[in-house]
C-alpha positions, 0 to 999 in steps of 0.5 A, spaced: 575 396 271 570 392 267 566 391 273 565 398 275 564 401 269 559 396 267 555 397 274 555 405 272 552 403 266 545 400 270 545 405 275 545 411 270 539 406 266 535 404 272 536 412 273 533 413 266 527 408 267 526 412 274 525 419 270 521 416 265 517 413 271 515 420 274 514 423 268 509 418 267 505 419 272 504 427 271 496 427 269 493 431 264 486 435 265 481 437 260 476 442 264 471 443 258 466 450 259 460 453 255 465 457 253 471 454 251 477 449 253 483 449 257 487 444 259 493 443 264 497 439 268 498 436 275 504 436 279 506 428 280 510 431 287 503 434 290 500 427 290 494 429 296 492 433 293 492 431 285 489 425 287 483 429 291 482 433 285 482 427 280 477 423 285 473 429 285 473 430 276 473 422 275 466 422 279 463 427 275 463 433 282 465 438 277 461 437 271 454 442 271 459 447 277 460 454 276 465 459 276 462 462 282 467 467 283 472 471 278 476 476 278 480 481 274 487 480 275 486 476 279 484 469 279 477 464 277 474 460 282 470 454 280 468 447 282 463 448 288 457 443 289 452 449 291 454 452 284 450 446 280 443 449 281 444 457 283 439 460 280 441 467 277 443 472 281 444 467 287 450 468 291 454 462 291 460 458 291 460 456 299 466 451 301 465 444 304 470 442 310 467 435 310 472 436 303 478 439 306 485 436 307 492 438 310 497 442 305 502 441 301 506 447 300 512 446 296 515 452 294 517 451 287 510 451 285 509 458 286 502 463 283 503 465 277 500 466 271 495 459 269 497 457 276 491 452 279 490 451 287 485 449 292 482 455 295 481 455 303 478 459 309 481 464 313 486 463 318 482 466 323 477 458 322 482 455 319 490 455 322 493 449 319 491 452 312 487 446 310 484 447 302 477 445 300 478 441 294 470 442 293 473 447 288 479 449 285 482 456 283 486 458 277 490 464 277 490 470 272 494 475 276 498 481 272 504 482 270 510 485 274 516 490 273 522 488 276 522 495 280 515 492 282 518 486 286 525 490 288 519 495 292 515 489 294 522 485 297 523 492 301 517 493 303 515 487 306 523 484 309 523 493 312 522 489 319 526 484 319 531 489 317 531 493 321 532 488 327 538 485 324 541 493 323 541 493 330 544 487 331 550 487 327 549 495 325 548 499 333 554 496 336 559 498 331 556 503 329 562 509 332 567 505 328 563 504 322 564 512 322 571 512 324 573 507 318 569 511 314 573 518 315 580 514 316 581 507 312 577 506 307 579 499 305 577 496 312 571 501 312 569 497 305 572 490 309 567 492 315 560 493 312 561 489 307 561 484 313 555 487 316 551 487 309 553 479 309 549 478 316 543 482 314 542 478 310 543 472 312 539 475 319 533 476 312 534 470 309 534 465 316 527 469 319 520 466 317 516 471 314 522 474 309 521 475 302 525 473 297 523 472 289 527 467 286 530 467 280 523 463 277 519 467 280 521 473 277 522 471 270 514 468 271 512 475 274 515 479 270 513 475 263 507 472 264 505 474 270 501 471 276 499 474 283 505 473 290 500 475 295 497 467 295 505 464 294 506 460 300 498 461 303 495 457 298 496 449 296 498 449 288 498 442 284 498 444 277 499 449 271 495 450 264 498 448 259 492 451 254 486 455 253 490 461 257 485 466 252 480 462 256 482 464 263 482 471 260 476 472 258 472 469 264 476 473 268 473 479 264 467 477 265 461 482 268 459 481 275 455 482 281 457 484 287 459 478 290 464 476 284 459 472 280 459 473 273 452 476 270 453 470 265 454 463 267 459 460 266 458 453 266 464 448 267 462 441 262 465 436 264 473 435 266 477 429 265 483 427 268 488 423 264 
């Protein structure tokens, strides 16, 4: 018994020192603009990108970059190397695939408010969805209703349904009506049993969406933008300067999103 126990008691510490281990990897940024300062923190399971992204900060790639494109409710866009030296009114901003690498989705990491992801090309260039760590993008987004998001899961999950209605529904329809007219509780039985395969025919085909119970919380309260949720690669979140993000997503722009002011990144260290 001693034994045993004894052996739980050095699972349960070196469990503890392995949790402190990966806690302790989790880097923080400091992303110094002309003006003001945000800081945020980089997943520790995203490791590609991260590391990317810290290589890129700790040789000074960022430092004297631009946010070159910003968007109300939208997100700012940062970090580009043609960004250094535009001159004013230029339009700037441009990727560089010699900086692309393949993504790393996870979906726990999701677009909300603060959220920061690598920005890409197209599908149409680019299938594999591979991100351009040139720059980086933060996401400001809005703030979402639950009836919002109770819309946006029906709009988008209408086809799928649709086919899984007439999968689990058409051949049984006519007795889906007799029970209705004739045995209530069976009827209860029967289309509680259909709905059920709906939903797993939903939830099993690629495409559906579905918000978790995190995401709803996020979009609900903070906010954020779904429309990037599993399109873009997400490997970190502020933690500070959120009034920051606002005010250079408020900022006048050009036709090509630039702001009419510059707004110039100082320097961004990594920790």
């Amino acid at each position: 018994m001693n034994k045993t126990y004894n052996t739980i008691i050095i699972a349960l510490i070196v469990s503890s020192f392995s949790f402190l281990h990966i806690r302790a990897q989790e880097k923080t940024v400091t992303i110094t603009t002309n003006i003001g300062v945000m800081k945020a923190k980089l997943y520790n399971d995203v490791p590609n990108h991260v590391r990317a992204f810290t290589e890129r900060a700790k040789a000074g790639k960022y430092n004297g970059t631009l946010f070159s494109r910003v968007i109300k409710d939208f997100m700012i866009q940062g970090g580009a190397p043609d960004t250094r030296n535009a001159p004013a009114g230029a339009r700037c901003g441009f990727g560089d695939s010699s900086s692309e690498i393949m993504p790393e989705f996870n979906p726990k990491y999701f677009c909300k408010k603060g959220a920061i992801a690598a920005p890409r090309q197209g599908d149409d260039v680019n299938p594999k969805k591979k991100s351009d760590m040139s720059q980086f993008f933060i996401v400001q987004g809005k703030v979402y209703t639950e009836g919002r998001l109770d819309t946006l899961e029906r709009i988008k999950n209408q086809p799928i349904r649709k086919k899984a209605l007439k999968q689990f529904y058409e051949p049984v329809r006519e007795e889906v009506e007799r029970l209705r007219e004739e045995n209530p509780q069976e009827y209860n039985k029967l289309a509680a049993s259909i709905s059920a395969k709906i939903d797993s025919f939903i939830l099993a085909t690629p495409g559906h969406l579905i918000f978790t119970e995190e995401q709803r919380k996020a979009y609900t309260t903070v906010g954020g933008y779904h429309y990037l949720d599993g399109e873009y690669t997400v490997y970190g979140e502020l933690i500070e300067g959120f009034e920051i993000l606002d005010q250079i997503a408020s900022q006048p722009r050009d036709a090509y999103d630039r702001p009419q002011k510059d707004i110039r990144i100082i320097s961004i260290t990594v920790k």
